[in-house]
Structure formats: structure tokens, C-alpha cells
C-alpha positions in Angstrom: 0.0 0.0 0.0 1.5 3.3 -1.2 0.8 6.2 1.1 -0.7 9.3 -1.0 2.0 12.1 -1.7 1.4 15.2 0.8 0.1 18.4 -1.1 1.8 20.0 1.6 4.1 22.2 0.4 7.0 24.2 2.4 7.1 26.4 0.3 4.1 28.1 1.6 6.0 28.9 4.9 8.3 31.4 3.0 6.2 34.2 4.8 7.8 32.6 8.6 11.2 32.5 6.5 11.0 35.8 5.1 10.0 36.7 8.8 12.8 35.3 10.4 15.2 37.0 7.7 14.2 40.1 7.8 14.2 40.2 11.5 17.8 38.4 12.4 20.1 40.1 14.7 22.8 37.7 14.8 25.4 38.2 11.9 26.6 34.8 12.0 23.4 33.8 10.7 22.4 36.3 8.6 23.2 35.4 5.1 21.5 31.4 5.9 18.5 32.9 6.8 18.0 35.6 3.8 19.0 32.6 1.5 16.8 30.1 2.6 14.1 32.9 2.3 14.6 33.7 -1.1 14.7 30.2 -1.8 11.3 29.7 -0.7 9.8 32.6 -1.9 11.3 31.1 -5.6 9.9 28.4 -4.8 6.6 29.4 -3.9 6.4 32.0 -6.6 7.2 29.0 -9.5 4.0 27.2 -7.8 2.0 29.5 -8.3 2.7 30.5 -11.6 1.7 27.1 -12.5 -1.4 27.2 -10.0 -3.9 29.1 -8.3 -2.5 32.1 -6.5 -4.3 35.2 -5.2 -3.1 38.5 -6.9 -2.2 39.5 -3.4 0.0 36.7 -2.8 1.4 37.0 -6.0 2.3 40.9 -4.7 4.2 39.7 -1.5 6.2 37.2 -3.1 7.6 39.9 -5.6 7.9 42.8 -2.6 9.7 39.9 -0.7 11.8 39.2 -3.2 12.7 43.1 -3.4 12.8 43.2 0.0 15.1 40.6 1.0 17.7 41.1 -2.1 17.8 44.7 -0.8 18.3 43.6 2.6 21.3 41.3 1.1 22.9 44.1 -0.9 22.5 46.6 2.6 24.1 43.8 4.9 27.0 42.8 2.2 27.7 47.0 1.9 27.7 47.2 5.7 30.1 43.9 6.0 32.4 45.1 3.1 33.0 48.9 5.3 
């Protein structure tokens, strides 16, 4: 007997990710955090081009995006100083 696959998807956790990122104060972790964020919010963001996705979800995942690259791009200036 073969078990049905899960739908679940963690992927659809990228908000908690993004969360997490965004919101890190220790630097040694830092980068692992904003990169499994943007993973999942790739992630998520190729699943829903393929499926159903609100228009609103569709709008975080690309402000997310933004956001966190921008956050990268701040932290890697600040690190480089």
C-alpha cells in the first residue's frame, strides 16, 4: 500500500522564513537565513505560476523578493566597510 504524496508544500511557509530574515540580529546567521528565504519565496512564486494564487499573494512574493535582495545588498555593503 503506497501512502498518497502530501500536497503539503513548504514552500508556503516562506512568509515565517522571510519573517525570520528580515528580522535576524545575529550576523553569523544572517546570510543562511536571507538565502533560505529567497529560496522559498522562488519556490513558492514557481508554484504559483503554474497554479492558483491570489493576486495579493502574487504581490508579496515579488515585494519579498525586493525586499530581501535589498536587505542582502544593505548587509554585504555594511560587512564590506
Amino acid at each position: 500500500m503506497n501512502p498518497q504524496p502530501s500536497t503539503y508544500s513548504p514552500h508556503r511557509d516562506w512568509k515565517a522564513l522571510y519573517r525570520a530574515a528580515i528580522l535576524e540580529t545575529d550576523k553569523s546567521v544572517i546570510e543562511q537565513r536571507v538565502s533560505e528565504a529567497e529560496e522559498a519565496v522562488l519556490a513558492r512564486g514557481r508554484e504559483v505560476f503554474y497554479s492558483y494564487a491570489t493576486i495579493e499573494e502574487k504581490a508579496e512574493l515579488e515585494d519579498a523578493l525586493y525586499a530581501l535582495r535589498a536587505f542582502r545588498s544593505a548587509w554585504e555593503h555594511l560587512e564590506a566597510a
